[in-house]
N, C-alpha and C positions, 0 to 999 in steps of 0.2 A: 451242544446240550447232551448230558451224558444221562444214559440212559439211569443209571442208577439212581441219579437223582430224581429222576422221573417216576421210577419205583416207588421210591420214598413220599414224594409228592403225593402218590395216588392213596395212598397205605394213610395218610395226615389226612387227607379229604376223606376217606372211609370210616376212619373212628375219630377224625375233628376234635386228636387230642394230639400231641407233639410226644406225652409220655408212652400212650398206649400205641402207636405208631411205631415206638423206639422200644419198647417190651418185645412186639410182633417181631422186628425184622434183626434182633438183638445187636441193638444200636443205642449209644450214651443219646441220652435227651440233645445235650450239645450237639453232638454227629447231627442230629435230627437238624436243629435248628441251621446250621451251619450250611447243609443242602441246600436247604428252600431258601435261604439268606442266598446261596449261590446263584440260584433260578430266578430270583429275583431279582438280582444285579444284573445279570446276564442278558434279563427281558426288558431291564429298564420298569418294570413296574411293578406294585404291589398284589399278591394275588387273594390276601384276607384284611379285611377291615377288621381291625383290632379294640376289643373295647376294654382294658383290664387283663384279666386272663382269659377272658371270653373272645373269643375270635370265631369269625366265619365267611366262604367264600365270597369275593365280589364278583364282578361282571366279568374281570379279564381272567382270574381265576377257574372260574365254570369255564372259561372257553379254553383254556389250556388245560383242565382235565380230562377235556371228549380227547385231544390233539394227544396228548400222553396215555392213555387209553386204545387207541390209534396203534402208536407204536410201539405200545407191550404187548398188544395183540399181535403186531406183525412179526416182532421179534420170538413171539411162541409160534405163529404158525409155521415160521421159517423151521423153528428146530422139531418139530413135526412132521413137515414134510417131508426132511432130508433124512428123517429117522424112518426105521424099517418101518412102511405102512402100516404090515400086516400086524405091527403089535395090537393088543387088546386098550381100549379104553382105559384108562389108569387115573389118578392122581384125586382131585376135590372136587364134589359139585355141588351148589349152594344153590339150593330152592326157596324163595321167599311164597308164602301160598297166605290164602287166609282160612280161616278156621272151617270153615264150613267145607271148602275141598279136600283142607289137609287130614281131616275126618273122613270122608265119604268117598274120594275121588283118590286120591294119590296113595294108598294103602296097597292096592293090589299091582297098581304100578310100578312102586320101587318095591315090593317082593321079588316080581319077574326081575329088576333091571339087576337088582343085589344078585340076584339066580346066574344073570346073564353076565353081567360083568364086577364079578367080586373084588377087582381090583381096585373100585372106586371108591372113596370115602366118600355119604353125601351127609352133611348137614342141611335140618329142614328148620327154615324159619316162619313162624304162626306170628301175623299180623294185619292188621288194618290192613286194604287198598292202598288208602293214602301214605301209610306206613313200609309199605313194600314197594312203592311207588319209588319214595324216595330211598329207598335203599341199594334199586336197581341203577338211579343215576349215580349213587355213591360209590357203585360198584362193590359194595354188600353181599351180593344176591350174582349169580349167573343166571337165573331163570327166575320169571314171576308167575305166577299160575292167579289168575282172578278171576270172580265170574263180578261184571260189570257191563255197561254200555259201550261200545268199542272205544278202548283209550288208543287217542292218538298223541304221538311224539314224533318229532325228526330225528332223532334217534333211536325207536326203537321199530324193531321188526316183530310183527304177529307169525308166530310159527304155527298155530293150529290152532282154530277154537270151535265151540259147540253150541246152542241154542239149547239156553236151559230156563223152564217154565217157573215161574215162583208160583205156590200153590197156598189157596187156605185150607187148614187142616182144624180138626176138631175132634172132639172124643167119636167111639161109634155109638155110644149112645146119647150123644148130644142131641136136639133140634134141627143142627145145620146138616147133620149127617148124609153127606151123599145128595145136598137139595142143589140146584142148578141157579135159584132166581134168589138168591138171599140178595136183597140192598143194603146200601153203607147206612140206611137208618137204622136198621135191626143193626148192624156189626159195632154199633157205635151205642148199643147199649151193651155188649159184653166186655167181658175181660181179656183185655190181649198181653200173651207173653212175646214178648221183643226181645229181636237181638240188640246191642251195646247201640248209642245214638252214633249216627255216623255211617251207619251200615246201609250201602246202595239201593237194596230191596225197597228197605225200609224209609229210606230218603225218597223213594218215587212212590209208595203207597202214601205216607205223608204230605205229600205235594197236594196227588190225588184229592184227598180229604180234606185238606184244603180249598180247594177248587169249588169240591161240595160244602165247604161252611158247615165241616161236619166234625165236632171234637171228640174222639177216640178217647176211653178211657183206659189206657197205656196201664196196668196194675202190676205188670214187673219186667225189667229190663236184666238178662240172663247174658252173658259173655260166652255160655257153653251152648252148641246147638244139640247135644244127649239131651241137657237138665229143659231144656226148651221142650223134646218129644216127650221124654218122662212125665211133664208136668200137664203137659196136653192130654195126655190119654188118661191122667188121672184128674181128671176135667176142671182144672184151677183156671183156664179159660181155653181162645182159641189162639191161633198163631199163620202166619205164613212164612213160608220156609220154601228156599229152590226144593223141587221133588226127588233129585237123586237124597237129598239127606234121609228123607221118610219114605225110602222105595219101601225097605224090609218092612217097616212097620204096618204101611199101605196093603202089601202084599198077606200078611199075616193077619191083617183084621184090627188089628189093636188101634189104629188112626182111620181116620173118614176123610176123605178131603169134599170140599165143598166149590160151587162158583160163586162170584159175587156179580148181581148187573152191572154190567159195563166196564168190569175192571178186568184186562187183562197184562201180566206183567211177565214179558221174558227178557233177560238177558245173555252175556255172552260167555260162556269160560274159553279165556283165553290164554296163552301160554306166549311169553313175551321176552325176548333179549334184545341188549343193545346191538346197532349196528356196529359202532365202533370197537367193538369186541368181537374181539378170534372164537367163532364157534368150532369148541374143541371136540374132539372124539367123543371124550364124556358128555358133551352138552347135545351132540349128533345121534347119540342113540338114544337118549333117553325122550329128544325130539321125535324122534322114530318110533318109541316101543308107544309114545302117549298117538300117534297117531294110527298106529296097530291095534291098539286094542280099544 
């Protein structure tokens, strides 16, 4: 099994297009095809079910991309090791995050890690959980940054994470400002701005509210966690949000946070790679500087 095709392989399963695969690695569409035709002969089986020009992984597929994943890992750590140690971090690092860290959390991180090792090019991707989720098994992504409930995989390794509060917030001159005993009956007659459906937090407050047979009157759902505080303090209703997003604002007076009875909601930020991937220098310190600081 030749490693190349193996390349090629992973690069098809990452953009799960045969053209944009053969753009990337500047390869004829044919060359492309002609590989994975090879991998497939060679294994004796199919690795996409094919419907049209639509194609996507099967069973045996997912299991030969951890296995080819494997050993392009081992093939970089080989040329690694045997290279001068002492060089500096180098080459690409792909952070998939979601909007709420990639705002509030990862800003002063990769300042320092740019400061510290300029050698590195990183691109940052802003998306869903579940969107970053799967990007890290597509191998998309070298690194996930989430704040969620502990996700587990048998493939991935937790490199470091945090306990972070979700908080209700409110103008300071609201009502709730600063009260310790508000109920979901009072919260379910104001206005709540929400992040996008779909959003963790917001799926276990949901639930909650549920539970109590209690229907929220949800008046705007916002993609931006800025336009979300902006909107708060200029009192269009209330919100909850993790607390590092609104420390500054907390700090400065312009936000009030509030309790609600009986609800309390923390989650985790967590910082996530596959095992089957070679943790590179670049992916080493950048693991590093997030558990320094």
């Amino acid at each position: 099994m030749e490693l190349r095709n193996l390349y090629t392989y992973i690069k098809v399963c990452e953009y799960m297009s045969f053209s944009k695969a053969a753009a990337h690695l500047g390869y004829t569409q044919s060359t492309i095809t002609h590989q994975i035709n090879s991998l497939e002969e060679e294994l004796g089986v199919r690795l996409f079910d094919r419907h049209g020009k639509q194609f996507q992984l099967n069973q045996k597929g997912q299991e030969l991309l951890q296995y080819a994943n494997q050993l392009v890992s081992l093939e970089k750590e080989a040329k690694s090791m045997i290279s001068d140690a002492n060089t500096p971090p180098k080459g690409f690092l792909r952070i998939g995050v979601i909007e709420s860290l990639g705002s509030y959390f990862l800003p002063d991180i990769l300042s320092c890690y740019l400061e510290s090792f300029p050698l590195v090019q990183i691109k940052v991707y802003t998306a869903t959980t579940l969107e970053i989720m799967e990007m890290l098994r597509l191998n998309q992504i070298d690194l996930m940054l989430t704040l969620d409930n502990r996700v587990a995989d048998e493939d991935w390794l937790c490199a470091w994470e945090k306990k972070e509060e979700i908080i209700f917030l409110c103008s300071k001159d609201h009502p709730f400002a600063r009260r310790s005993n508000v109920s979901i009956k009072e919260l379910s007659r104001e206005n709540f701005l929400l992040t996008e459906k779909g959003c963790n937090y917001r799926q276990v407050f949901e639930q909650i509210c549920n539970e109590n047979r209690i229907n929220l009157r949800f008046s705007l759902e916002i993609g931006s966690t800025n336009t979300i505080l902006d909107f708060t303090q200029k009192g269009l209703g209330i919100t909850f949000l993790p607390e590092l997003t609104a420390k500054k604002e907390l700090q400065a007076g312009k936000l009030s946070a509030f309790q609600a009875e009986g609800i309390s909601i923390h989650m985790l930020i967590q910082l996530i790679y596959r095992k089957s991937k070679w943790c590179s220098p670049a992916m080493k310190a950048f693991i590093s500087l997030v558990k320094d600081l």
